[in-house]
N, C-alpha and C positions, 0 to 999 in steps of 0.2 A: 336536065340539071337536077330536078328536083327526083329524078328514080336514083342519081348519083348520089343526092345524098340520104335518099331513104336510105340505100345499099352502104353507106357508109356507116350509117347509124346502125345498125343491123350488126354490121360485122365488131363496132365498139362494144356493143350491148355481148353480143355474145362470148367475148373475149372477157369481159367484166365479169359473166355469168361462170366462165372455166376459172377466173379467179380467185373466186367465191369459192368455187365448189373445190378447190383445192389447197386454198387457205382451209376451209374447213376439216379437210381430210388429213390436211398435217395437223390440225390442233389438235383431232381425237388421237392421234398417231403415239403407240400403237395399237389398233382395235381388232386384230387377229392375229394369228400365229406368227412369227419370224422362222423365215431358215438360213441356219450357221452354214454355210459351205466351209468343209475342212478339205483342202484340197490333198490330201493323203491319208492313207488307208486306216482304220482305226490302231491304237498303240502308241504311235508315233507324239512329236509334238504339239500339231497341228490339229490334230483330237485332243488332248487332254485340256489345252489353253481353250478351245470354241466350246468346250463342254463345262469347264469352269467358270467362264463367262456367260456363257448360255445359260447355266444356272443363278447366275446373280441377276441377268437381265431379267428373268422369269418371275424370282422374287422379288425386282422391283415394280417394272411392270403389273405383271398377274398377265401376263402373256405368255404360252407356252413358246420356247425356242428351240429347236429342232435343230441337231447336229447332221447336218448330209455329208456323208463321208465322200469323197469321189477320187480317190489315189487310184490314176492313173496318170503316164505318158509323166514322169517326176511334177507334178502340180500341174501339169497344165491344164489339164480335162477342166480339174475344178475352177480355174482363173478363168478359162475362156465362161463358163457358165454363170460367175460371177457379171464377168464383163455385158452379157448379152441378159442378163436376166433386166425386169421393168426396174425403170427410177426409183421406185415406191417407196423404200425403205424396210422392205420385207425380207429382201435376200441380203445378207453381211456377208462379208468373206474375211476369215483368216488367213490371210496374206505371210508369207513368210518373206523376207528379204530377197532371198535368191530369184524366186518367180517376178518381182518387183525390178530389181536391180541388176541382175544377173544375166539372167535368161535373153536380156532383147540383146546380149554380145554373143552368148554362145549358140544360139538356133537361129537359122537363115529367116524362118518362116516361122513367126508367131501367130497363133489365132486371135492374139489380145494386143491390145498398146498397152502397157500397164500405165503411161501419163495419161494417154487422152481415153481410156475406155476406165478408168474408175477415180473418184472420190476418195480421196484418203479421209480416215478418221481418227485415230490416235493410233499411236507407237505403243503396244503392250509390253513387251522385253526387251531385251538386249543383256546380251552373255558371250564367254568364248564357247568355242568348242573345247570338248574332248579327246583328245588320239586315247583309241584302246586297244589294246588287242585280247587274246584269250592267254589268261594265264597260265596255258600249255607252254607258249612259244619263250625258246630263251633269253630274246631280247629284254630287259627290266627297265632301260633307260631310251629315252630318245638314240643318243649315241650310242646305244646298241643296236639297236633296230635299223637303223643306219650302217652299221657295218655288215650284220647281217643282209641288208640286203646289197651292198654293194658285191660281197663275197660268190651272195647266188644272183646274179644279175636279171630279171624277169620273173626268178622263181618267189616272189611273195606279190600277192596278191591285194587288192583293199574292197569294200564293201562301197558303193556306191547308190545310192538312194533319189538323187536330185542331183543339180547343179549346182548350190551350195558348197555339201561337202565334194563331189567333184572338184570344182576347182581350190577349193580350201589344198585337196591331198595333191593335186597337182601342182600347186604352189608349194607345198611342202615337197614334193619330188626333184622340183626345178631346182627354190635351194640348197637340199641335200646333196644335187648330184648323181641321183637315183631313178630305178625305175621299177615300177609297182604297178601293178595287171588289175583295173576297173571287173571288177563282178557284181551285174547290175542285179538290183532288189524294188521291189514296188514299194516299200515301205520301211520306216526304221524299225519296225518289230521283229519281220522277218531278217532284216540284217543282221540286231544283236542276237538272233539263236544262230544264224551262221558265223558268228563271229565267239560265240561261247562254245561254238561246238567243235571251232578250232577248221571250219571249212576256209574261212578269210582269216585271214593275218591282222588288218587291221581295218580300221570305222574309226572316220573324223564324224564325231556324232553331236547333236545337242546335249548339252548337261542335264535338261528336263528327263530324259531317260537312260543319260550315263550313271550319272551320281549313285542313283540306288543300287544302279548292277554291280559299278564298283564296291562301293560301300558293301554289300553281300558278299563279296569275293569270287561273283563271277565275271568279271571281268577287269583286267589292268590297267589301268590308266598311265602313260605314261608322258602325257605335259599339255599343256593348255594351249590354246589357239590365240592368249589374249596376250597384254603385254604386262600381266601383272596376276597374282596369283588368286585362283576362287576359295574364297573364304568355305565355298560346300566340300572342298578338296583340298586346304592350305599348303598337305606335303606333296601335294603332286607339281613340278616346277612348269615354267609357261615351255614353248621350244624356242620361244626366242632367245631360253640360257642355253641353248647346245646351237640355235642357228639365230644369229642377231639380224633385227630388223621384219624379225616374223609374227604376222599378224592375221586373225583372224576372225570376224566377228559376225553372229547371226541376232537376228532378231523379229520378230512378228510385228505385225500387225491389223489391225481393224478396216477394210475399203469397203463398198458398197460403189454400184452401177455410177459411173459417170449421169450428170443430169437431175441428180436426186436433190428435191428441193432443198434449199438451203436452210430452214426452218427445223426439216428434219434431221441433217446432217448437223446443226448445231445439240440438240437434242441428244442426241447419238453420242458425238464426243464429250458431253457436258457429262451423262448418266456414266458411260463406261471410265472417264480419269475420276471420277467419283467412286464407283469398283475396284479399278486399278491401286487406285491410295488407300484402302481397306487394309487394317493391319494383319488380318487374315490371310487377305491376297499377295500382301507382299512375305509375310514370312513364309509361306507357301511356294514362290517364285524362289525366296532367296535359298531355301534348303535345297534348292536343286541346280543352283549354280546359275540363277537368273536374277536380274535387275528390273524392278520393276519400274516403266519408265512414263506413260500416261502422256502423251505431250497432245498438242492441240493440230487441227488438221494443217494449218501455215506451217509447221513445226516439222509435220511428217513429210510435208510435200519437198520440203527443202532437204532435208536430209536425202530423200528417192533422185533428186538432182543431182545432190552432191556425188553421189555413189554409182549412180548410172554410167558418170565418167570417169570413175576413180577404177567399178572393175572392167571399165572396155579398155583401158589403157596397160590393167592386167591381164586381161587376155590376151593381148599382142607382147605384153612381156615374157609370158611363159610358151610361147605358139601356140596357144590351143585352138583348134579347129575348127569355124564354126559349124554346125549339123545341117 
């Protein structure tokens, strides 16, 4: 009896002693470097937003933040390494919607749960897309492009990147009535020079990297993914004025590892809706056709619920396959 409670006392004391020593290691938190996982190739969204965050965490901390590019397999390389990396609060991930919300309807076999394998932290944007194409091609209006491609049935093409705009343009297919030929790219960088160079016809893209190509004039814009018009583009109209009832919306976010103490995962979303609501940061966001939106992790978690079944239920609406 009495070795049973030595051994009990033992195992309390030591439990006490990891709680210590892990209270303590969140309150210095952070005391070495952090890395950004951007899970797509540098160019894209998912680099610019981890590298402008990255940099405000830097200067507030005085923590250097490391942006790790990992664009492969459309996000998923970098989610799975999100998912499997320690609790700590050392590795963040830039999360985009589609890998979140998307992904667990269209691929058989994920390497990640994105519910049970991370931590949500805040909602950094939410914006439409873009449709564009190169201002080579005749089409100038949605309903051109649309007839256009009914005319050549197969022969135009679109830029596909991720899941995201996959199913964005496939859903735009389904309403139209049309069909348009997926030519896959690792990255939105390489898409928009195939798409200014007139190789793709068209890219459902983020506004983060439309808006300036537009605005330069290389490349056309011809309607919005939202249900209402981007103030970065006023005259470009949504497509839900040539195809009603059409919607389409991306946005990022902040997770880190499932399990990551609570202390610091408070910490986390406290600092960055603090960045987020920076008038810098959001005039920045909004030149480029993004809403800055900063919510709290109860906030983010419901919204990846809400959507998780809103696009499995689009999936079976349009057939699309799952891989």
């Amino acid at each position: 009896m009495k070795r049973a409670a030595h051994l009990f006392m033992v195992a309390v004391l030591s439990c006490a002693a990891s709680s210590v020593a892990a209270a303590a290691a969140t309150a210095d938190y952070p005391s070495r470097p952090i890395r950004f996982i951007a899970p797509f190739v540098p160019g894209g969204p998912s680099d610019m937003l981890s590298r402008l965050l990255g940099q405000k965490l830097t200067e507030s901390w005085g923590q250097t933040v490391v942006v790790d590019n990992r664009g492969s397999a459309g996000g998923i390389v970098g989610f799975e390494l999100g998912a499997k990396a320690p609790p700590d609060g050392y590795t963040l991930l830039l999360a985009n919607g589609a890998g979140v919300t998307i992904n667990p309807s269209v691929y058989l076999k994920l390497p990640y749960d994105p519910v049970r394998d991370f931590q949500p932290i805040t909602q950094v944007t939410s914006g439409a897309y873009f449709m564009v194409v190169p201002p080579s091609l005749p089409a100038k209006t949605v309903k051109e492009f649309i007839d256009l491609a009914k005319a050549k049935p197969g022969g135009l093409n679109f830029a596909a990147t991720g899941t995201n705009n996959l199913l964005a343009t496939e859903q735009f297919n389904y309403m139209a009535g049309i069909k348009t030929v997926a030519v896959n790219y690792k990255g939105t960088g390489q898409a928009v020079g195939a798409v200014m160079s007139g190789e793709v016809h068209m890219f459902i893209m983020s506004p983060l990297i439309a808006v300036p190509q537009v605005k330069a004039g290389k490349l056309r814009a011809l309607g919005v993914t939202g249900l209402k018009r981007s103030p970065a583009l006023p005259d470009v109209p949504t497509i839900a004025e040539t195809l009603p009832g059409f919607e389409n919306i991306t946005w990022h976010s902040v997770m880190v590892p499932a399990k990551t103490p609570k202390p610091i995962v408070a910490k986390l979303s406290k600092e960055l809706m603090r960045i987020i609501k920076q008038p810098d940061v959001r005039e920045r966001f909004s030149t480029v056709g993004l809403d800055a939106v900063g919510s709290t992790p109860e906030e983010l978690a419901a919204l990846i619920k809400k959507e998780v079944v809103m696009y499995a239920n689009l999936v079976k609406q349009i057939g699309l396959k799952p891989q």
